[in-house]
N, C-alpha and C positions, 0 to 999 in steps of 0.2 A: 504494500500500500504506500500512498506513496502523496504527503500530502505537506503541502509548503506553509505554513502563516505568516504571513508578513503586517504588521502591526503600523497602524496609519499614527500620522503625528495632524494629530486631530487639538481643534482648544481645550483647556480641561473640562471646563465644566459649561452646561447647555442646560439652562432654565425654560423650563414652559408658561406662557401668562397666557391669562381668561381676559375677553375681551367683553364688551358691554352686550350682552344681545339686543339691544335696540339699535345697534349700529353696523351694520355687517363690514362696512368699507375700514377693518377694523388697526387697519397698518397705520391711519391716520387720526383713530378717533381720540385718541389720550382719555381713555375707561380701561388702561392695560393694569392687572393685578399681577402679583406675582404669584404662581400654581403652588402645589405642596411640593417640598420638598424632591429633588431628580437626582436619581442615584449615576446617570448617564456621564463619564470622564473619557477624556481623548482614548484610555487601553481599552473602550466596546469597540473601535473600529478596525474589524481585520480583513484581510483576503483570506480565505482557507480555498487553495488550490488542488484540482481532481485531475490528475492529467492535465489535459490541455484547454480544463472547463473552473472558470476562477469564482468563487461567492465570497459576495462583503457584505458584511452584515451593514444596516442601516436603522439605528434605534431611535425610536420616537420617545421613549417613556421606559423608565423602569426604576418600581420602587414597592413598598407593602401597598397593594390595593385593594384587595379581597379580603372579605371577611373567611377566616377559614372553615367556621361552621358554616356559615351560608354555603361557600361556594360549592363545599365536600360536605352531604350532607351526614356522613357515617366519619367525619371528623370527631375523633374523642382527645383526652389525655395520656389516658391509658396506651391506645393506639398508637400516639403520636411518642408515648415516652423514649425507647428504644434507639428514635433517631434524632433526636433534638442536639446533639454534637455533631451533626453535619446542614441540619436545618437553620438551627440558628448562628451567624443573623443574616448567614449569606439568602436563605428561600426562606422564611420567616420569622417576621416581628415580634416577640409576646409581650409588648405594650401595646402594641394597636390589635393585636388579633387578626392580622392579616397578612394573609401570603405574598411574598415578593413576585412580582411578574413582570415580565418586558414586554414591550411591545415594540417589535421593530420587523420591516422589512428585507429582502433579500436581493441583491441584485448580482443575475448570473452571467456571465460573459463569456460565450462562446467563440469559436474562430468565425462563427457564419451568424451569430445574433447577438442583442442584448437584450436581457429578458428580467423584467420587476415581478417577484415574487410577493407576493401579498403586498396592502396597501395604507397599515395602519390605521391611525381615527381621522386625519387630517385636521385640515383647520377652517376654523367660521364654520362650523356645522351644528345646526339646533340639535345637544342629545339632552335626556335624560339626569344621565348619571355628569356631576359637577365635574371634574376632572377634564371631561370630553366637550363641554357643552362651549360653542365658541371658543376653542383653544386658539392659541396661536404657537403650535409649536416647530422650534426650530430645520424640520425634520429636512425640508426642501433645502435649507441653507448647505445641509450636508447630505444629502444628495449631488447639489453641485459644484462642489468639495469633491465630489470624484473624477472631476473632467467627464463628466454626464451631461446633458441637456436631456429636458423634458423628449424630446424632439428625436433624440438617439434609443428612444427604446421601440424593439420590433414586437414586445409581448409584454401585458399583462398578466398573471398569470394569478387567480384570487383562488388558492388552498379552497373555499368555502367561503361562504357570506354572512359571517358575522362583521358588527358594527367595527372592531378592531382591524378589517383584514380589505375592506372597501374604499376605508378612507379616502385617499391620497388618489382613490380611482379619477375623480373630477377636484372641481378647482369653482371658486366662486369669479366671473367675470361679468361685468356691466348687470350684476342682478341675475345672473342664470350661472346653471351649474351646467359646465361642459367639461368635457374632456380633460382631463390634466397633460398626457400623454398624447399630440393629436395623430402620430405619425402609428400607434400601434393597435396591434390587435390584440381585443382584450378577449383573453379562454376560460371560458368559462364551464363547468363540467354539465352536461344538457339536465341531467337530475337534478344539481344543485338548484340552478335557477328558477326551473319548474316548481319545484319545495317553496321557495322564496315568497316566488310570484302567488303563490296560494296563499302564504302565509302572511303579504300584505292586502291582499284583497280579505283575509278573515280580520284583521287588525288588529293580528297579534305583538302587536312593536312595543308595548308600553313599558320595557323593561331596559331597553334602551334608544327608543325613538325610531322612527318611521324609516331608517336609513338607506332603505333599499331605492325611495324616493330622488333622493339627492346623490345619492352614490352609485347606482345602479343605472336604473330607468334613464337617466342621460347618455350613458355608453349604448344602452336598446337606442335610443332617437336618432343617436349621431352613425348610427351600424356599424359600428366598432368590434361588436360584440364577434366571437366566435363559439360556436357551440361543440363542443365536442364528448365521446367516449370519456369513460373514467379511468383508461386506460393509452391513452393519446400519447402517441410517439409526438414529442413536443420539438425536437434537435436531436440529431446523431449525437448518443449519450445521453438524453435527456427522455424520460417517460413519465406520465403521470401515474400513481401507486393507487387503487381506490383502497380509502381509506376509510367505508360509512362508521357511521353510530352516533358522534359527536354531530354531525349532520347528513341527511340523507347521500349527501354529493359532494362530500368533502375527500380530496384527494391530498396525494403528496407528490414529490418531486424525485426519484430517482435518476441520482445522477452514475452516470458509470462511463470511465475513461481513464486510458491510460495504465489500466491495472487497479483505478482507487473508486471505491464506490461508495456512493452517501444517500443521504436519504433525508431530504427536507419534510419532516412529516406534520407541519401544521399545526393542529390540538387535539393530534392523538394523543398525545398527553400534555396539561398546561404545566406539570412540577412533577419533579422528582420525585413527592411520593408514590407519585402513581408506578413510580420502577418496585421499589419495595412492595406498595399495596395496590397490584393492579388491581383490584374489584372495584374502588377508588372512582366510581367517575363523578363527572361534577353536574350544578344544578343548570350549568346552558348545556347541557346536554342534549339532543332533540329525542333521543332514545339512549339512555343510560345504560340498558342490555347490551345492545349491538355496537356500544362503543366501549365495553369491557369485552366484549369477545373478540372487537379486533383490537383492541389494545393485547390482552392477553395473546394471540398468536402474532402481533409483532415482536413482543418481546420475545416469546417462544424461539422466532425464527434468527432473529438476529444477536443473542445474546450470545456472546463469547466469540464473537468473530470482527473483523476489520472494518467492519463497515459502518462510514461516520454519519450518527442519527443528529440530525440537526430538529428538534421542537423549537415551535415558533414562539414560545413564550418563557424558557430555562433562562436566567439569569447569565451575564458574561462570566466566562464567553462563551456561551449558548450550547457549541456544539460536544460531541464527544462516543464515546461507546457502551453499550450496554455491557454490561458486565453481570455473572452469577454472584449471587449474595446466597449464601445458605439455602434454603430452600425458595425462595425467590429471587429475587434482582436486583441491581443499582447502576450507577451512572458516574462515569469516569471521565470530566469533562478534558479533552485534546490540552495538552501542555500539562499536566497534573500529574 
């Protein structure tokens, strides 16, 4: 296997501010606050290189966000006592009572494409949950920190459609949401979208807002969109993994080149304890079953072997290998 990190000299540190929501134009309205606290310093920005196929991580956010009972409904003490020497305080808080998460995206660089993997919360967007609601976060500033332009990516590519992962899909301009990326095509897994699109005509968003509206529905208008299999040869070395449970048409990213293979797998699992306690699923779950049965045979499949499992929400530096733990599992994050 055979896999390079090279470590970006990024600023240290990168604050998120709320902007007023009665003002959308919000780069100029001076209603900016400062967000809570962002665990985000220059060492989250790496290349991890597959062959001849490069991923940089690109972090939006990452700090205690989730309440750990809510989020893990079979969260106890007991449960949890066992590992609290590798949980705390790198994957969880125990003043706030909530689990550490990141949110960031992934940009893959082929010899024949450049391809955005998932797409964050974005910014100026009405949500629910305060964190997200009208953010204004750094995220695009270091995106173009990578010698990227909007304009230089050939794919989209949204794991699933939750409000974390569509973000960054459009962009607020003259009062409409368009396209962020105008030169790409954005893939979308044809199950996912179907699920979605049911799911905002029943109006079920109220847990984090109608997102599918402003982040979606604009890539359908502008025909951006592409539909495909859950299993969609995306690039020589690139395949989509179907990964249901967490969502009906939630996929991952199988990268394979060179001899080194990875596996961008989304929120097959959002934390590490899910490597210890696969039954473990959480409450955005859209089916809790089928996202513990395929959580449980990826870990099955890939534990003890070289292949680097990338979750889209494991704290820096995100990626790394499944490893056997006693009679279940753990995770061995790359440099460690």
């Amino acid at each position: 296997m055979f896999i390079d990190i090279l470590q970006r000299d990024m600023p240290p540190v990168f604050v998120a501010y709320y902007c007023d929501p009665s003002n959308r134009q919000c780069d100029s309205c001076g209603h900016k606050k400062p967000g809570p606290p962002n665990r985000i310093h220059g060492d989250q920005m790496f290349d991890f290189t597959f062959g001849d196929i490069t991923v940089t991580r690109i972090v939006e956010m990452e700090m205690p966000m989730l309440g750990a009972t809510t989020f893990f409904p079979e969260w106890n003490d007991a449960a949890i006592e066992p590992h609290r020497d590798w949980l705390i305080p790198r994957h969880f808080d125990p003043a706030s009572g909530n689990v550490v998460i990141n949110i960031q995206a992934f940009l893959v660089r082929t010899p024949r494409h450049t391809i955005l993997v998932d797409t964050c919360v974005g910014n100026h967007k009405p949500r629910n949950r305060e964190m997200f609601d009208n953010a204004l976060f750094p995220w695009m500033d270091n995106f173009l920190a990578l010698g990227v332009a909007p304009e230089d990516i050939d794919y989209v590519l949204c794991t699933h459609m939750h409000v974390d992962h569509v973000g960054w899909n459009t962009k607020l301009e003259d009062g409409r949401w368009v396209p962020t990326f105008p030169n790409a095509k954005y893939i979308f897994a044809r199950t996912e979208l179907e699920f979605w699109k049911q799911q905002s005509e029943q109006d079920q968003m109220t847990r984090t807002g109608d997102y599918i509206v402003d982040s979606v529905v604009p890539i359908l208008e502008a025909k951006q969109e592409v539909l495909v299999d859950m299993d969609h040869q995306l690039d020589d070395g690139l395949t989509l993994q179907p990964l249901p449970g967490h969502t009906p048409g939630m996929v991952g990213l199988n990268i394979n080149s060179g001899g080194a293979e990875a596996i961008l797998c989304g929120d097959m699992m959002h934390h590490m304890i899910q490597c210890h306690i696969p039954d473990w699923s959480t409450l955005a779950c859209a089916d809790m079953e089928a996202a513990r049965v395929t959580r449980k045979a990826f870990l099955d499949r890939y534990a003890d072997t070289d292949v680097t499992i990338v979750p889209s929400h494991f704290p820096n530096p995100t990626a790394g290998l499944i490893v056997p733990h006693g009679d279940t599992f753990g995770f061995r994050y790359i440099g460690e």
